[in-house]
Backbone as CSV, one residue per row, in Angstrom:
resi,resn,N_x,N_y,N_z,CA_x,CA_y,CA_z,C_x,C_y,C_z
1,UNK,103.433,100.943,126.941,103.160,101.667,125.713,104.321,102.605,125.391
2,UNK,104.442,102.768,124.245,105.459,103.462,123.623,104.993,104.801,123.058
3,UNK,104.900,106.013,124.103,104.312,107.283,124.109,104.511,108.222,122.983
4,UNK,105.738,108.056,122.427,106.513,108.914,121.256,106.052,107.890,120.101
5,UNK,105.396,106.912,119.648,104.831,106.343,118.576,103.653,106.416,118.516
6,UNK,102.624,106.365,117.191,101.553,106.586,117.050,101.365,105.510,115.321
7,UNK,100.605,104.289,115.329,100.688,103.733,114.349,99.243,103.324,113.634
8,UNK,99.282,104.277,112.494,97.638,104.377,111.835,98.201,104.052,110.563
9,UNK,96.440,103.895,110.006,96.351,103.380,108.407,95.501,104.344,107.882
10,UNK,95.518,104.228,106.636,94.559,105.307,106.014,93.691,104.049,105.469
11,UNK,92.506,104.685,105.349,91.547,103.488,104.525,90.436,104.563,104.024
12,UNK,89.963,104.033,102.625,89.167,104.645,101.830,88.555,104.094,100.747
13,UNK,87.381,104.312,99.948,87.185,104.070,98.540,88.453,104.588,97.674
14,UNK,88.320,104.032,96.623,89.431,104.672,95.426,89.075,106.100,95.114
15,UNK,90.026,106.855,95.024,89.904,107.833,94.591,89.516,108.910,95.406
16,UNK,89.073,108.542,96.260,88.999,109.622,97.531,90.235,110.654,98.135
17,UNK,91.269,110.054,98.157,92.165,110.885,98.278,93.668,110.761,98.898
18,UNK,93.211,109.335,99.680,94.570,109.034,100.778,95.960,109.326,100.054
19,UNK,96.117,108.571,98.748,97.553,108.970,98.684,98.131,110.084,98.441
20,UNK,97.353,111.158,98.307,97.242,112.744,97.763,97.950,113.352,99.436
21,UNK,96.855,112.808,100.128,96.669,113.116,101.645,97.907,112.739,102.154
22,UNK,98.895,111.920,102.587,100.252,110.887,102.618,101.072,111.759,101.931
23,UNK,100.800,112.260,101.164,101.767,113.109,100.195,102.266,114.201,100.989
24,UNK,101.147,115.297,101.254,100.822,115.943,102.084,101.282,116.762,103.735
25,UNK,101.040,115.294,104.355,101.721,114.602,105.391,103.048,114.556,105.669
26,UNK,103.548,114.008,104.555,105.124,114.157,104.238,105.492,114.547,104.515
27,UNK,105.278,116.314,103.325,105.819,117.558,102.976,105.852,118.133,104.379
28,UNK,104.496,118.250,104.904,104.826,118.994,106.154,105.955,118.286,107.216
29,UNK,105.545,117.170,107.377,106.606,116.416,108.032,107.858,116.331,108.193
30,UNK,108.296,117.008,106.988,110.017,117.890,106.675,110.184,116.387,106.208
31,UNK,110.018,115.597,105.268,110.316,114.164,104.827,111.251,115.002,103.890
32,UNK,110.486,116.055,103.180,111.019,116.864,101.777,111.698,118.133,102.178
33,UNK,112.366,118.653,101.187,112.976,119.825,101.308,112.262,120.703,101.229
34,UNK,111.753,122.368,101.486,110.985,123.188,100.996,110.580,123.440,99.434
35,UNK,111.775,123.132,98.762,112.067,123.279,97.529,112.348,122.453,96.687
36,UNK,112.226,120.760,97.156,112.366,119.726,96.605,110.994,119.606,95.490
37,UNK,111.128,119.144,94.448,110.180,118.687,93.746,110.143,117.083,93.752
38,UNK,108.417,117.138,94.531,107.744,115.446,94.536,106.774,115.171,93.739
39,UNK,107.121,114.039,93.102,106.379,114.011,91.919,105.108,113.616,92.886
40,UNK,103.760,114.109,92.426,102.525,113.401,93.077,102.417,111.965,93.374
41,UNK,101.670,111.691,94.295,101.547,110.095,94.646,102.671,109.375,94.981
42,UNK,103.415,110.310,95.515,104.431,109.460,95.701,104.985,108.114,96.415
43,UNK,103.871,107.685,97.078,104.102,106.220,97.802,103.616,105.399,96.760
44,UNK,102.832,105.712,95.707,102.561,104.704,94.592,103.773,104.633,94.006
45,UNK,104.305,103.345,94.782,105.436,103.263,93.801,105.778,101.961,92.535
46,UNK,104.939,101.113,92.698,104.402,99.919,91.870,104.367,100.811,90.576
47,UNK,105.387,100.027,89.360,104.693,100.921,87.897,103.223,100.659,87.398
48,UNK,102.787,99.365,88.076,101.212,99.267,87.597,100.469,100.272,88.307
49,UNK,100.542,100.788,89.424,100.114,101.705,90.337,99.983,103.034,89.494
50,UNK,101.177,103.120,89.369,101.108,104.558,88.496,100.226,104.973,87.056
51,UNK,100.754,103.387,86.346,99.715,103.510,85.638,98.291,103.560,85.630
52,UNK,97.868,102.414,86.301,96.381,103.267,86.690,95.884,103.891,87.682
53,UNK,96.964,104.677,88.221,96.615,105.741,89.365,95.794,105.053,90.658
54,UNK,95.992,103.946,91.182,95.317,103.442,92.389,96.305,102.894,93.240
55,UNK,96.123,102.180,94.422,97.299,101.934,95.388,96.944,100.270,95.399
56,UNK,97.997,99.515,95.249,97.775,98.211,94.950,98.140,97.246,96.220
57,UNK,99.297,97.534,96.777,100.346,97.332,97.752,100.375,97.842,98.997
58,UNK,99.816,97.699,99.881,100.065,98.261,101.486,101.902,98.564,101.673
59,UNK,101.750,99.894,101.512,103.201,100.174,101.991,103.198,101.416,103.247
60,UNK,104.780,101.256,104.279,104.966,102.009,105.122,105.107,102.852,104.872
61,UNK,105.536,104.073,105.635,106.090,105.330,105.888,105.725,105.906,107.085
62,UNK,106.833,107.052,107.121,107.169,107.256,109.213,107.018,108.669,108.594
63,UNK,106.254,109.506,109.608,106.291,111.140,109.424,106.842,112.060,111.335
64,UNK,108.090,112.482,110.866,108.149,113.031,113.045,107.115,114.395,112.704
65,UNK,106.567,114.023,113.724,106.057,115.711,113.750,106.342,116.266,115.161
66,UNK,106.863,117.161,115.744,107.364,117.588,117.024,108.289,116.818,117.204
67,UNK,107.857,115.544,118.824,109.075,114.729,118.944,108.391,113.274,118.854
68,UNK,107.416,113.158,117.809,106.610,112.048,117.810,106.600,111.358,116.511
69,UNK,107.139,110.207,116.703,106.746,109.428,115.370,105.427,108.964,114.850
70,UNK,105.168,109.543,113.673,103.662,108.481,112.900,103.941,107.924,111.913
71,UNK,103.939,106.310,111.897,104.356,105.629,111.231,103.044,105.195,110.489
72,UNK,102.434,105.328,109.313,101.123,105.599,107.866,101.613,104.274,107.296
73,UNK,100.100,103.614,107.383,99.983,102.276,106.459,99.391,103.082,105.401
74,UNK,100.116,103.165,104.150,98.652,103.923,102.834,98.196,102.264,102.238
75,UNK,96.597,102.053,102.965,96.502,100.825,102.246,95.173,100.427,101.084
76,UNK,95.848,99.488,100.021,94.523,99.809,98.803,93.206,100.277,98.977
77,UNK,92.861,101.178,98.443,91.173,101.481,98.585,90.134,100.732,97.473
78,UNK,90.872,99.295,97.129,90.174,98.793,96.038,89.590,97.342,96.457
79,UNK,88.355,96.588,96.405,87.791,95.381,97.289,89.285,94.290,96.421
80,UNK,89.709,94.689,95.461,90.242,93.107,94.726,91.251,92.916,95.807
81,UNK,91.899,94.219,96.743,93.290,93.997,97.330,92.760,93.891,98.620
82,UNK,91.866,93.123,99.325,91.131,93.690,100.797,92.167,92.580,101.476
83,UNK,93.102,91.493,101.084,94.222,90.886,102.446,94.715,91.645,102.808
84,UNK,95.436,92.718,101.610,96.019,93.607,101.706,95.788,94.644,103.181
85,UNK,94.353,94.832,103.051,94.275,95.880,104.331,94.198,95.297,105.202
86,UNK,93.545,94.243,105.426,93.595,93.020,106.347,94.731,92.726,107.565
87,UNK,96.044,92.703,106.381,97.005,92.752,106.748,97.836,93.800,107.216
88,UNK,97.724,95.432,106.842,98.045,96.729,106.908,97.171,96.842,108.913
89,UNK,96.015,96.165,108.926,95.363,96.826,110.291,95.660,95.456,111.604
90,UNK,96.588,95.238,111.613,96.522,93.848,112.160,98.348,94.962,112.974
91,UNK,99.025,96.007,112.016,99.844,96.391,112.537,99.381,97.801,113.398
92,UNK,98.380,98.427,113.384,98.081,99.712,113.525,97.179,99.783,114.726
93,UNK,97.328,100.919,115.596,95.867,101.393,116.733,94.890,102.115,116.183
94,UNK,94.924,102.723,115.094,94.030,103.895,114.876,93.670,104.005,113.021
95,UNK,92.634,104.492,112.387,92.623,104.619,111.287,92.388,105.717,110.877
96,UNK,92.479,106.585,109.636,92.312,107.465,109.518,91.384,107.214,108.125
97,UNK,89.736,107.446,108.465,88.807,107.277,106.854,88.783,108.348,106.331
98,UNK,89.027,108.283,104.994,89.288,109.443,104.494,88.027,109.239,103.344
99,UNK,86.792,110.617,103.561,86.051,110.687,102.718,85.988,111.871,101.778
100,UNK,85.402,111.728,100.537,85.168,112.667,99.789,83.876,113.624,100.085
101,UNK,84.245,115.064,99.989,83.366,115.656,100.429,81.785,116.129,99.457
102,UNK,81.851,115.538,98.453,80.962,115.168,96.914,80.569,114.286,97.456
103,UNK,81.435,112.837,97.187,80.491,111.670,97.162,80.058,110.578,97.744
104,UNK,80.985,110.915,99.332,80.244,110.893,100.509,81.099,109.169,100.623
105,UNK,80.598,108.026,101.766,80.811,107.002,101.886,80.189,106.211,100.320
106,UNK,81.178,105.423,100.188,81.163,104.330,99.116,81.070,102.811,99.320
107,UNK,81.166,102.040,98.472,80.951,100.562,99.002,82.346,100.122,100.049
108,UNK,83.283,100.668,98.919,84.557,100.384,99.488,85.229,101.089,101.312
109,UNK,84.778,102.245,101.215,84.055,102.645,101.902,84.211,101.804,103.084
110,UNK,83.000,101.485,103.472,81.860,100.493,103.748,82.851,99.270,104.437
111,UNK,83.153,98.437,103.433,83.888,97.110,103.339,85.735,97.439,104.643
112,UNK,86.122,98.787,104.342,87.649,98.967,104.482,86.933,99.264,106.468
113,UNK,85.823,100.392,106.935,85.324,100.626,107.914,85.366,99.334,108.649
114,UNK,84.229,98.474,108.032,84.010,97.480,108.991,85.253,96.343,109.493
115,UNK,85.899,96.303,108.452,87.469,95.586,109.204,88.047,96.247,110.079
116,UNK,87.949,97.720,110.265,88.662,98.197,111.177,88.191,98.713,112.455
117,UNK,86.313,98.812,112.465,85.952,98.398,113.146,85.893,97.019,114.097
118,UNK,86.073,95.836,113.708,86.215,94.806,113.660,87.482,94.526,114.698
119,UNK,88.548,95.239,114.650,89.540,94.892,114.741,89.452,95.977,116.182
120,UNK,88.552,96.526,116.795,88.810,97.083,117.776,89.357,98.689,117.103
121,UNK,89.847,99.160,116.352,90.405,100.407,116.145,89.854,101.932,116.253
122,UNK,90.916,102.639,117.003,90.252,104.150,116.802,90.131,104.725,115.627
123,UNK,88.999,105.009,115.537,88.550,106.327,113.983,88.925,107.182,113.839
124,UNK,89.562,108.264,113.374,89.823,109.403,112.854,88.903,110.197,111.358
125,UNK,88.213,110.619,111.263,87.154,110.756,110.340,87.886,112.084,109.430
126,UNK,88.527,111.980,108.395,88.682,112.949,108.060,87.862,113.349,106.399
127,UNK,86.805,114.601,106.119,86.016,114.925,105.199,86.941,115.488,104.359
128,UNK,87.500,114.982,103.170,88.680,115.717,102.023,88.017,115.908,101.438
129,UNK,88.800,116.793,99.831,88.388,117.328,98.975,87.144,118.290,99.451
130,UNK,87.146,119.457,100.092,85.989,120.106,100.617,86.060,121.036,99.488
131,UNK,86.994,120.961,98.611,87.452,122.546,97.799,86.042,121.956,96.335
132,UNK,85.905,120.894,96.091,85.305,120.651,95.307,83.872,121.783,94.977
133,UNK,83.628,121.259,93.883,82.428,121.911,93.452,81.358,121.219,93.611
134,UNK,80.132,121.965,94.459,79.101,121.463,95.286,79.323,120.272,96.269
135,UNK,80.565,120.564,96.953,80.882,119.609,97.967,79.750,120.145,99.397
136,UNK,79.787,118.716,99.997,78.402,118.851,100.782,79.343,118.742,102.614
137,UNK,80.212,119.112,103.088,81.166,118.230,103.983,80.161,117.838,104.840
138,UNK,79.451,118.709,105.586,78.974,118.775,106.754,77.677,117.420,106.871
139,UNK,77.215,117.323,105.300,76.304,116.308,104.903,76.975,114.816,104.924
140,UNK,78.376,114.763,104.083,79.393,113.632,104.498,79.551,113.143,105.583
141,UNK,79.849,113.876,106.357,80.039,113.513,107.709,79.188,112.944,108.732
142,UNK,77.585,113.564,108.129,76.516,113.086,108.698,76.569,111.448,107.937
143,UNK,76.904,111.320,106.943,76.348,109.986,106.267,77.732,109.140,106.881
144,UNK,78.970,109.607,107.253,79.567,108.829,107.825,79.058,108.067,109.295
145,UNK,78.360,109.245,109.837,77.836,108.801,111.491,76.989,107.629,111.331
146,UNK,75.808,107.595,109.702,75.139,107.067,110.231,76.020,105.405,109.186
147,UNK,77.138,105.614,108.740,77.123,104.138,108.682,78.333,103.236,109.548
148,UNK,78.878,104.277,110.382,79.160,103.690,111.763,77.614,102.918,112.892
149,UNK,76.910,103.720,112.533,75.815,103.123,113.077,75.316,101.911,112.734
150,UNK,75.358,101.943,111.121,74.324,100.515,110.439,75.674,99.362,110.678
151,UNK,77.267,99.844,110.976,77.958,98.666,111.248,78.523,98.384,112.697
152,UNK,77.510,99.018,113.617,77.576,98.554,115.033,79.192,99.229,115.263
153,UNK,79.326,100.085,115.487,80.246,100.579,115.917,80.289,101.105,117.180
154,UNK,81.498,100.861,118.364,80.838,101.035,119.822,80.807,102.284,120.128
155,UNK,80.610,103.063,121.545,80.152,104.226,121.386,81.556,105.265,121.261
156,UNK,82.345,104.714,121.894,83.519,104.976,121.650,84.016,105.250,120.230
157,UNK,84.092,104.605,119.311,83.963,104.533,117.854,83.445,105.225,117.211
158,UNK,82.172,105.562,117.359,80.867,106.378,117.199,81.599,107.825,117.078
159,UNK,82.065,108.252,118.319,82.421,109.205,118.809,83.570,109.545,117.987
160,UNK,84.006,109.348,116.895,85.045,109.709,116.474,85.610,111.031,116.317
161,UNK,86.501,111.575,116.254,86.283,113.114,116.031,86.723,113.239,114.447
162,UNK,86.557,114.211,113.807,86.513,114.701,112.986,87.070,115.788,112.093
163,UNK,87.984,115.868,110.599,88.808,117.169,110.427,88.177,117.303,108.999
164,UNK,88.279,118.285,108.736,87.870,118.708,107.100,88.619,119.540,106.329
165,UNK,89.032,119.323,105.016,90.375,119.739,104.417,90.139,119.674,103.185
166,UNK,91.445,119.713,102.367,91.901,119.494,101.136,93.207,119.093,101.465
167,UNK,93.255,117.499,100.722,95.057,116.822,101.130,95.402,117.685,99.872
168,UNK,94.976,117.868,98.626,95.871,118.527,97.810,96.017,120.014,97.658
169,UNK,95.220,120.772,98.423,95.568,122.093,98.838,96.633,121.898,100.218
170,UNK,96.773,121.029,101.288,97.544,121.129,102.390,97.344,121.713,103.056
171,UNK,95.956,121.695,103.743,94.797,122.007,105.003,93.811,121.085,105.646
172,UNK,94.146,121.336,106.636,92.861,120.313,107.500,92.474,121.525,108.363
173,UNK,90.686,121.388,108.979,90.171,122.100,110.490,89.527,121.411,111.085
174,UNK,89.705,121.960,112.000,88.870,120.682,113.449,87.637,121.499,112.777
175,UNK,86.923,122.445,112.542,85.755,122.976,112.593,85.770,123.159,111.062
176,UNK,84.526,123.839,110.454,84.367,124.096,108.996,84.718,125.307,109.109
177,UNK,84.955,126.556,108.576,84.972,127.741,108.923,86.384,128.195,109.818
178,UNK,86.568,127.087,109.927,88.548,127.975,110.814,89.370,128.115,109.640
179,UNK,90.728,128.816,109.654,91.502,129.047,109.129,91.973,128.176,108.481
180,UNK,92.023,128.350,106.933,92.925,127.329,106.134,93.953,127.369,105.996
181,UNK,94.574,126.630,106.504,96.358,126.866,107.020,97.118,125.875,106.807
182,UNK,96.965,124.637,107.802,98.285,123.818,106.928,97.584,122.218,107.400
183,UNK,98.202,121.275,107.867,97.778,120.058,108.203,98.139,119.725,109.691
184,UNK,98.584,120.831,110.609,98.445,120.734,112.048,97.146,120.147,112.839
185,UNK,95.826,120.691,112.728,94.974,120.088,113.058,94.583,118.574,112.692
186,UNK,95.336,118.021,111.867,95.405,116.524,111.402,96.246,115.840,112.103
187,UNK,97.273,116.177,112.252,98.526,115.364,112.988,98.152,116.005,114.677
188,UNK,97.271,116.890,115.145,97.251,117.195,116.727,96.089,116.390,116.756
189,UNK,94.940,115.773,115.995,94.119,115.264,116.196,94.553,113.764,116.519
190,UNK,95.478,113.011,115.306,96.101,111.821,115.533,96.528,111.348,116.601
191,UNK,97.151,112.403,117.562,98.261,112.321,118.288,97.340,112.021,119.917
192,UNK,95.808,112.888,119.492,95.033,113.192,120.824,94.351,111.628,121.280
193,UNK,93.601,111.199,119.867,92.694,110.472,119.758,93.470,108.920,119.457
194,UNK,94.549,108.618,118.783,94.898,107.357,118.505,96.053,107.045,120.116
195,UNK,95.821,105.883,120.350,96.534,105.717,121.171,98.035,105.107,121.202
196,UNK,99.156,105.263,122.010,100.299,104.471,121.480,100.322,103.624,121.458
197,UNK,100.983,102.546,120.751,100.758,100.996,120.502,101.357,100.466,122.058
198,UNK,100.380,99.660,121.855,100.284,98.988,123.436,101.491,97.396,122.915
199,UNK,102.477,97.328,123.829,103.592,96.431,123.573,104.123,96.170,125.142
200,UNK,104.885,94.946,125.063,105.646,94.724,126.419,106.904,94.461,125.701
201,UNK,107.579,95.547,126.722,109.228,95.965,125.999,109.788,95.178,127.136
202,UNK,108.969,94.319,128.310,110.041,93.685,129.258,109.804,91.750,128.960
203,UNK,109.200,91.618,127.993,108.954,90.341,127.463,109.972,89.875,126.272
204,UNK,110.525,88.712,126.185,111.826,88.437,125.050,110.790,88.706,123.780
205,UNK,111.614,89.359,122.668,111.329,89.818,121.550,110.026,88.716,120.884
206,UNK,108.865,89.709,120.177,108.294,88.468,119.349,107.441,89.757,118.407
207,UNK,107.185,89.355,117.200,106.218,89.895,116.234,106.082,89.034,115.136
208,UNK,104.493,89.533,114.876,104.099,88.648,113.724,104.643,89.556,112.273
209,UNK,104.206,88.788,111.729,104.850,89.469,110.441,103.642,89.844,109.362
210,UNK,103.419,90.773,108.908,101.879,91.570,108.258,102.450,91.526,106.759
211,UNK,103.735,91.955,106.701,103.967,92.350,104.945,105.555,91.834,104.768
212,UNK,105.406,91.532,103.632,107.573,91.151,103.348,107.804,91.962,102.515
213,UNK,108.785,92.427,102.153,109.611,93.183,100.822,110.437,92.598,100.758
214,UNK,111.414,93.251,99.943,112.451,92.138,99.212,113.426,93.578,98.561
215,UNK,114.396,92.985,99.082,115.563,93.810,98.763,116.550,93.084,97.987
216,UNK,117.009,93.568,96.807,118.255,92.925,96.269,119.800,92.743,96.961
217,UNK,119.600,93.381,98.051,120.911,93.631,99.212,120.997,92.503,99.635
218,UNK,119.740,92.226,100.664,118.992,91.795,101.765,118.294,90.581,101.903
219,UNK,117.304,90.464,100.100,116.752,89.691,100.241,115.040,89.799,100.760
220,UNK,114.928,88.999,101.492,112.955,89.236,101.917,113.031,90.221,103.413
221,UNK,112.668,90.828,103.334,112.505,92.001,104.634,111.340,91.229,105.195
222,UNK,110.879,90.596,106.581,109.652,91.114,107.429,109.127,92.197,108.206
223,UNK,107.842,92.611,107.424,107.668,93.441,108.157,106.269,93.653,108.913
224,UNK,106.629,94.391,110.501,105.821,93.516,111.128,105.917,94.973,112.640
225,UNK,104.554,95.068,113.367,104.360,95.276,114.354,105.520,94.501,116.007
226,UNK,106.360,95.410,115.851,107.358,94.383,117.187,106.364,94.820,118.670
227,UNK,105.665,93.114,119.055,104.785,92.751,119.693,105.392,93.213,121.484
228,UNK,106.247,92.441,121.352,107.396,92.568,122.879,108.416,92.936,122.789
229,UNK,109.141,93.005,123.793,110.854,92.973,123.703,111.252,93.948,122.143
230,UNK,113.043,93.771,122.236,113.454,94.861,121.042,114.286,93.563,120.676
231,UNK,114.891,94.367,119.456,115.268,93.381,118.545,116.255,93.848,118.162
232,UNK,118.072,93.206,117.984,118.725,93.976,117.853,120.089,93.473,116.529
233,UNK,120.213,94.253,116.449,121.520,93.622,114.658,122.404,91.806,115.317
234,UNK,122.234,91.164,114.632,122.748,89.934,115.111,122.510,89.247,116.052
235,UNK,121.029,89.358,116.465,120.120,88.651,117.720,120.265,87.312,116.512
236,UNK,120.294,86.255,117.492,119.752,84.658,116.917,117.893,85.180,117.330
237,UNK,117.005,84.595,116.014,115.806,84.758,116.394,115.757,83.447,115.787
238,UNK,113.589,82.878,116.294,113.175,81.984,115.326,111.855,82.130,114.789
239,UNK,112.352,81.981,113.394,110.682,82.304,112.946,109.996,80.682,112.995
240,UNK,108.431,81.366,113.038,107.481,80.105,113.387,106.750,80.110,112.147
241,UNK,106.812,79.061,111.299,105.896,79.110,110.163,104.419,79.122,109.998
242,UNK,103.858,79.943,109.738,102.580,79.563,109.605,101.996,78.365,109.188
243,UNK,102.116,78.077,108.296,102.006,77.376,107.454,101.986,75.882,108.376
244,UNK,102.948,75.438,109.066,103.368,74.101,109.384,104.023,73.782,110.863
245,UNK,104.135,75.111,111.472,104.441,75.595,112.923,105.739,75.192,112.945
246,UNK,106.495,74.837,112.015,108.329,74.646,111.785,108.711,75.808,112.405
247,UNK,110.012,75.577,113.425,110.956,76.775,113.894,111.861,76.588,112.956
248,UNK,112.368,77.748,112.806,113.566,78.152,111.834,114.774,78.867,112.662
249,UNK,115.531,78.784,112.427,116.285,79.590,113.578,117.129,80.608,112.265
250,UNK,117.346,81.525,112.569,117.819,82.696,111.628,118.802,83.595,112.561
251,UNK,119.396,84.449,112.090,120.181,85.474,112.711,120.225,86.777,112.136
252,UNK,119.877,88.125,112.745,118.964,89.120,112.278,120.047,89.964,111.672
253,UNK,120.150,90.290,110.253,121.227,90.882,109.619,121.269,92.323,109.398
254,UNK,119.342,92.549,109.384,119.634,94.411,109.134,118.356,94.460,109.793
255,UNK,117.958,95.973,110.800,116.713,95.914,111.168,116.785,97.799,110.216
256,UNK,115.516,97.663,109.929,114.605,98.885,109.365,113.675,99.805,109.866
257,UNK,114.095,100.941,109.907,113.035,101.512,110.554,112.040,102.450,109.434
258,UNK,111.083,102.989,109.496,110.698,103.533,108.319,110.956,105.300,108.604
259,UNK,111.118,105.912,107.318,111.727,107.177,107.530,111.104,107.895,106.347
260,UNK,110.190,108.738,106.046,110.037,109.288,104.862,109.267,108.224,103.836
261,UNK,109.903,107.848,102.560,108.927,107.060,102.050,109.933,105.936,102.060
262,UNK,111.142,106.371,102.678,112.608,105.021,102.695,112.737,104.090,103.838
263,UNK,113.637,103.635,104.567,113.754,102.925,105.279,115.227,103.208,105.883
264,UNK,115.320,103.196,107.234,116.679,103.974,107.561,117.580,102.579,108.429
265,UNK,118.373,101.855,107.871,119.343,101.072,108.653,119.257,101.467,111.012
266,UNK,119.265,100.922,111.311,119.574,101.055,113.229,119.623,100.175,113.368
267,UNK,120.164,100.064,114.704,120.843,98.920,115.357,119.914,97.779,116.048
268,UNK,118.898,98.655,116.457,117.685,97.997,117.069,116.278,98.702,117.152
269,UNK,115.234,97.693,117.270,114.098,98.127,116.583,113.011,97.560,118.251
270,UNK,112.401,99.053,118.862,111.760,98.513,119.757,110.247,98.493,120.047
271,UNK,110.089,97.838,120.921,108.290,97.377,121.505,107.892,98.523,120.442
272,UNK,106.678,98.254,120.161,106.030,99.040,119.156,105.677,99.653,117.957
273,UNK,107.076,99.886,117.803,107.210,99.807,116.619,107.262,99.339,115.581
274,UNK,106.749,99.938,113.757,107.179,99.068,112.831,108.001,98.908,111.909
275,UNK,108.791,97.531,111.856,110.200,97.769,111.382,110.016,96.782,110.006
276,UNK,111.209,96.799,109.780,111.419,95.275,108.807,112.744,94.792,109.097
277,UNK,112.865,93.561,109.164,114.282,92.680,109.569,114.307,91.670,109.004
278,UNK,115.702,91.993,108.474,116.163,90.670,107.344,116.964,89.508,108.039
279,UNK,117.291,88.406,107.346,118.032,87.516,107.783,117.452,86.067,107.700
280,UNK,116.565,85.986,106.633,115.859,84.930,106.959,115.783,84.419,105.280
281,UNK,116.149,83.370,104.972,116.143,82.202,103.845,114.504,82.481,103.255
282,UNK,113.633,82.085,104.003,112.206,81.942,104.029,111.174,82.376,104.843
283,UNK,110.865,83.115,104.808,109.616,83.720,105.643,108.058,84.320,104.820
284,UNK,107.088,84.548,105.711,106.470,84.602,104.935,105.328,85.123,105.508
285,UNK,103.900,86.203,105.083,103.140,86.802,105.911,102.358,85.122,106.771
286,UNK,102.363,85.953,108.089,101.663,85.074,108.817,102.799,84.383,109.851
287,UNK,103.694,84.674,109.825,104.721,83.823,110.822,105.234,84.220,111.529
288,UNK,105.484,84.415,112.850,105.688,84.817,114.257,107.481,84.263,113.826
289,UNK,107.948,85.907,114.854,109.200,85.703,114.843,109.368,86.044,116.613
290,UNK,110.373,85.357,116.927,110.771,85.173,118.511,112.054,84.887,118.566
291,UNK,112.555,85.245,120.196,113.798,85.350,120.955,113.613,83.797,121.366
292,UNK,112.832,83.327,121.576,112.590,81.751,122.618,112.834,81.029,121.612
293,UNK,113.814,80.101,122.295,114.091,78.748,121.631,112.871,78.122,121.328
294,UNK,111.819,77.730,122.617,110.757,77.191,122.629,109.730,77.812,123.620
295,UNK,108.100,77.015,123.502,107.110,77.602,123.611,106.093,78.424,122.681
């Protein structure tokens, strides 16, 4: 395991709050300057996104806090985009549900939980928007317990712990009633409860691939949970097609690490982490990339 990484998703109904929350995250994270102006929502970066204010696209971003990386899937809170998250929790150990402290669990809700239940993942329960008017948190939280319950969640799961805040004031508390201060108790909770991504860094390189981008530089980026081994600028790799189990043989031209809401060029990208690496004609979600000729 890779002790200094920590790799979660946010999942929610619409409108609840995650990308507010991510925003948030950031700022404290020193992504921004003290004095930089960010326009809101800033990982919505799709112009359809903006326009109707929802998150369409599972995209990365890396926040250090101390000497620890958290690398944030913000992924759609809407049922039309659910591969989307599908694909966002297939890279991650831990989730972070983010509920409204008004209107409690939703369908979507509901639907985003049980995949990530599903998938084995640690919970992070966090009750937002508490600043609201006639917000109920302490009642939220109860209605969260009980629909971990109605979706068989193990006891472990169950047990999730819990923070309550405002992402757009820039406060979280482990308790109701502590000091409203900043988003420390969010990122010390992450750090306690999610575990580091479990990888073998002494196995030849392999990861599947969850999401592509596309760079006009570059071309199609994969990007992808690195399963084993590291991966390094001008490794011969081969991707395995989903599709038709064709090897491809490629040669790795840029690896990515995520940094802020950007992506920072290095030389090599290891066990655990999630990167994106170019070099490939054709690739595509679903296709295993490897060091082995064969097998």
């Amino acid at each position: 395991m890779n002790q200094n990484i920590r790799n979660i998703a946010i999942i929610a109904h619409v409108d609840h709050g995650k990308t507010t929350l991510v925003d948030k995250l950031l700022k404290e994270g020193g992504v921004f300057r003290a004095n930089q102006h960010v326009e809101e929502r800033a990982m919505d970066s799709m112009d359809l996104e903006k326009e109707k204010g929802i998150t369409i696209k599972a995209k990365n971003t890396s926040v250090h806090w101390k000497d620890k990386i958290i690398n944030i899937v913000d992924t759609p809170g809407h049922a039309d985009f659910g591969g989307e998250v599908e694909r966002a929790l297939r890279m991650v150990d831990g989730v972070l549900l983010v509920v409204d402290a008004y209107d409690g669990p939703q369908a979507q809700t509901r639907f985003v939980l049980r995949k990530a239940l599903q998938h084995g993942l640690k919970v992070v329960i966090v009750i937002n928007k508490i600043d609201r008017d006639n917000a109920e948190p302490a009642k939220m939280y109860d209605k969260v317990l009980e629909l971990l319950m109605e979706l068989n969640a193990s006891e472990e799961q169950f047990d999730a712990p819990v923070v309550y805040g405002s992402g757009r004031d820039g406060y979280m508390m482990k308790h109701l009633g502590d000091e409203k201060k900043d988003m420390s108790p969010l990122f010390e909770t992450i750090l306690d409860h999610v575990p580091p991504p479990f990888a073998k860094p002494n196995e030849p390189f392999h990861m599947l691939v969850s999401n592509i981008d596309w760079s006009d530089y570059v071309g199609r980026i994969a990007i992808g949970k690195i399963l084993g081994g590291n991966v390094a600028l001008g490794d011969p790799v081969f991707a395995i097609r989903h599709a038709d189990g064709k090897r491809i043989r490629a040669k790795v031209t840029k690896v990515f690490e995520y940094s802020g809401l950007g992506t920072n060029e290095t030389q090599a990208g290891v066990a655990g982490n999630i990167v994106g690496i170019s070099g490939f004609e054709d690739i595509d979600i679903g296709d295993t990339l490897t060091a082995e000729e064969n097998g």
